[in-house]
C-alpha positions in Angstrom: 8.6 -13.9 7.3 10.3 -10.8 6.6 8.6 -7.4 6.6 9.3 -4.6 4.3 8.9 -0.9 4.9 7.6 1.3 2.3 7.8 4.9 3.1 4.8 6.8 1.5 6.4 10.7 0.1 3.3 12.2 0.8 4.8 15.8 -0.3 3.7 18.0 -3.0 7.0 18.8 -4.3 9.7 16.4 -6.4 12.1 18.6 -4.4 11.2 17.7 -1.3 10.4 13.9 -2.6 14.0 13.4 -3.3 15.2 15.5 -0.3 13.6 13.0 2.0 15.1 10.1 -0.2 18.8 11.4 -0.4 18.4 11.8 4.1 16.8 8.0 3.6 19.7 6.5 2.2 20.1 2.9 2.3 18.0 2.4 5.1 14.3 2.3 2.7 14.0 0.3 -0.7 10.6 0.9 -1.3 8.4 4.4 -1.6 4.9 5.1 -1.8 4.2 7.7 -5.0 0.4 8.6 -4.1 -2.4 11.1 -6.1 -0.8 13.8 -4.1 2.7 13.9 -5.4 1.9 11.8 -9.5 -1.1 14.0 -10.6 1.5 16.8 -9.9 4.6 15.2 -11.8 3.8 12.3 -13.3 6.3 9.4 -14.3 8.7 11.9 -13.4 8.9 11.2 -9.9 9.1 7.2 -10.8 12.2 7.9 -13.0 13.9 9.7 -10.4 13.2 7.3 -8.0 14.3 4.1 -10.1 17.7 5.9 -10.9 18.1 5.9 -7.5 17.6 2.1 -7.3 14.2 2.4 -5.4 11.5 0.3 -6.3 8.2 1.9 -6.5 4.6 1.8 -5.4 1.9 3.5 -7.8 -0.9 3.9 -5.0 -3.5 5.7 -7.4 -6.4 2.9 -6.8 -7.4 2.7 -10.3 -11.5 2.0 -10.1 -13.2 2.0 -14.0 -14.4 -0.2 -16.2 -12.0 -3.3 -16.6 -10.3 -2.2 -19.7 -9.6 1.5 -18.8 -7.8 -0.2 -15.6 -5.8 -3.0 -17.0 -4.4 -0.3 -19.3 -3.7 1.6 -16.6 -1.7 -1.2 -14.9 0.2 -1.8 -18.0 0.9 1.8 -18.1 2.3 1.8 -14.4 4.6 -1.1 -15.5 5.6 0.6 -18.4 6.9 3.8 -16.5 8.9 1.4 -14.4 6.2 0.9 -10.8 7.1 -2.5 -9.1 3.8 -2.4 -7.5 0.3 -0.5 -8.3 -3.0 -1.2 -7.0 -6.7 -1.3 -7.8 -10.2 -1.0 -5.8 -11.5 -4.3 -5.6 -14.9 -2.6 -4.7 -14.8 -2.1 -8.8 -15.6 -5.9 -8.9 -14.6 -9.1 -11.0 -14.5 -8.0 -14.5 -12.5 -5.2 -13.5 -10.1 -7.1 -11.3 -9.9 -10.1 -13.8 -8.6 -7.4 -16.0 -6.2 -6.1 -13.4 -4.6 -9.5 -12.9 -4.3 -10.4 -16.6 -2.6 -7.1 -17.3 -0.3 -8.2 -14.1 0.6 -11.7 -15.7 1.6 -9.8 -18.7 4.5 -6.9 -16.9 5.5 -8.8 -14.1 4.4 -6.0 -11.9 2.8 -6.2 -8.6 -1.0 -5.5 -8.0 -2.6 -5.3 -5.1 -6.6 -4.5 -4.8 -7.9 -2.3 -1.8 -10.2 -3.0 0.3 -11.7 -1.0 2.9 -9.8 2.1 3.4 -8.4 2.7 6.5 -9.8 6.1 7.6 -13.2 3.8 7.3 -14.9 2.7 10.3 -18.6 1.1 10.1 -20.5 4.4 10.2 -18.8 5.7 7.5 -19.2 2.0 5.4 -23.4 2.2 6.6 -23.3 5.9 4.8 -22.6 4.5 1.6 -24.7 1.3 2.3 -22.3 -1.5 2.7 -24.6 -2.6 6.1 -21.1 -4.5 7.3 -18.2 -4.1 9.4 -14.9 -3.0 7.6 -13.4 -6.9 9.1 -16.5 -8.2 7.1 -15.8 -6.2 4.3 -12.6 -6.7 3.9 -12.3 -10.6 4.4 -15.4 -10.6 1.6 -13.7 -8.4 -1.2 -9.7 -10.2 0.1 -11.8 -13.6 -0.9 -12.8 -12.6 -4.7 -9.3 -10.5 -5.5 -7.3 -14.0 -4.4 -10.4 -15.6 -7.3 -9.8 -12.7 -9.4 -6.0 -13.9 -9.3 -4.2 -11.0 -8.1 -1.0 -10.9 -5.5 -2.7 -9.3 -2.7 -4.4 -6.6 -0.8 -4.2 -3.6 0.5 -5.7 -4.0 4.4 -6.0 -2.3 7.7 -3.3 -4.1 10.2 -6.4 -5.3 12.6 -7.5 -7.4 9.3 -4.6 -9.2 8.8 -5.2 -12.6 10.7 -8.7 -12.7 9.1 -7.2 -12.5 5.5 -4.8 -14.7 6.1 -7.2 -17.0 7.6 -9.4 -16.8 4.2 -6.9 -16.1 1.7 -3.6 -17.8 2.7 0.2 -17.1 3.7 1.5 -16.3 0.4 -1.2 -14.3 -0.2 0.6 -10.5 -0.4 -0.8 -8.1 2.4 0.4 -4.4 2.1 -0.4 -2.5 5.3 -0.8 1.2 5.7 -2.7 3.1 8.9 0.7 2.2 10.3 1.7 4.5 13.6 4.9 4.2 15.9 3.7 4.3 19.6 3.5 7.5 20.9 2.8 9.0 17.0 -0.2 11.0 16.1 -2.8 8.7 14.4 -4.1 11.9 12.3 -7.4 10.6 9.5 -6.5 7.0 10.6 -8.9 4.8 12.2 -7.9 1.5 12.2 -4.0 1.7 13.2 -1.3 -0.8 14.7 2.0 -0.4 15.3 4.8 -2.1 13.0 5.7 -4.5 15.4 2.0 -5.4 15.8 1.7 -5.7 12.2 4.9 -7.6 11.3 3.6 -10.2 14.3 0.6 -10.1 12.5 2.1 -11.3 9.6 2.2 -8.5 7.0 4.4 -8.6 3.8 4.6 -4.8 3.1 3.4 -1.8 6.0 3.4 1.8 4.6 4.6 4.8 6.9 4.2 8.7 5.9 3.7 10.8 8.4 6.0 9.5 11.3 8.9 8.9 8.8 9.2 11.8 6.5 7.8 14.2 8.9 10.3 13.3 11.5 13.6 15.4 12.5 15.7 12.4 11.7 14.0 10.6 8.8 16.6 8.3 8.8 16.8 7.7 12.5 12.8 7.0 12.3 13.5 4.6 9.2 15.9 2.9 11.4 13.7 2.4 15.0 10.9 0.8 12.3 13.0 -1.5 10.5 14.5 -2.6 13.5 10.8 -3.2 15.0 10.0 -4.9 12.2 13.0 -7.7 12.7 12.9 -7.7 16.5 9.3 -9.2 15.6 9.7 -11.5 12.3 
């Protein structure tokens, strides 16, 4: 199974957005547009980056009542995302809604399910009384019966959501560090050899990448992790 590396433009400018995708090049396909850099310029940034022949994650986590959301996921479609996602904490009515407005586009959604700067303490505070592995295998479980393509998961889940949900079931990965990189608000990290091994679809790097003094050279060393372990 082949990995892909989606490189999240964490950046709060469309000039620096499409600075670190011209030093990219050919080595990434696939971007991460977050809150950060779309509640500053909108579809804007997902035109640019389709001219460029990049295909495009929306990670906004739409979580509202089921209809505001599937129109939100036929509006990411619409302004040309390949994939979005949802918060599968905003249960079946809303994820039902998610997945039917998916069957429609064509486009990719993905739910999320415990976030990866979590950790148990921080799940207790807001009185889930589980582990995140607990958590996450529970809420992977009803967005496969929902019927969308995937989840969005920490790397240390993956074996238990394939375990419950199946191989073809789409796992995007973020919390994603090269050894030796700075783990900043992540808790629950692996490296992306760790998580290709695993058995991960899709693992999303910021920080590591775009931050680097080479981009492209950091592009590179991951991609090539990722094959050395498919």
């Amino acid at each position: 199974m082949t990995t892909t590396l989606i490189a999240a433009l964490d950046v709060d400018s469309i000039e620096k957005a499409f600075n670190i995708v011209e030093k990219l090049g050919p080595t990434v396909t696939w971007y991460k547009v977050g809150k950060q850099l779309f509640t500053r310029f909108g579809p804007e940034i997902i035109r640019g980056l389709k001219s460029r022949g990049k295909k495009v994650f929306l990670d906004m986590k739409f979580h509202d009542i089921p209809n505001t959301v599937g129109q939100a996921v036929r509006s990411a479609a619409a302004i040309g995302a390949d994939m979005c996602n949802v918060h599968a904490s905003g249960g079946p009515s809303m994820l039902k809604a998610a997945a039917e407005a998916a069957k429609e586009t064509g486009i990719i959604v993905t739910a999320v399910t415990v976030l990866t700067s979590l950790d148990e303490t921080e799940l207790n505070a807001v009185g889930i009384n589980a582990t995140p592995a607990e958590q996450v295998v529970r809420l992977a479980k009803l967005t496969k019966e929902c019927g969308l393509n995937g989840v969005v998961c920490s790397a240390l889940e993956i074996p238990l959501v394939k375990q419950a949900c199946g191989d073809d079931f789409i796992l995007v990965v973020p919390g994603i560090r090269p050894a030796g990189s700075a783990k900043g608000d992540q808790k629950r990290v692996m490296t992306p050899g760790e998580a290709a091994k695993a058995g991960a679809q899709f693992i999303v790097v910021g920080r590591p990448i775009i931050a680097a003094d080479d981009p492209a050279a950091a592009a590179a060393a991951v991609n090539a992790e990722l094959a050395s372990n498919a």
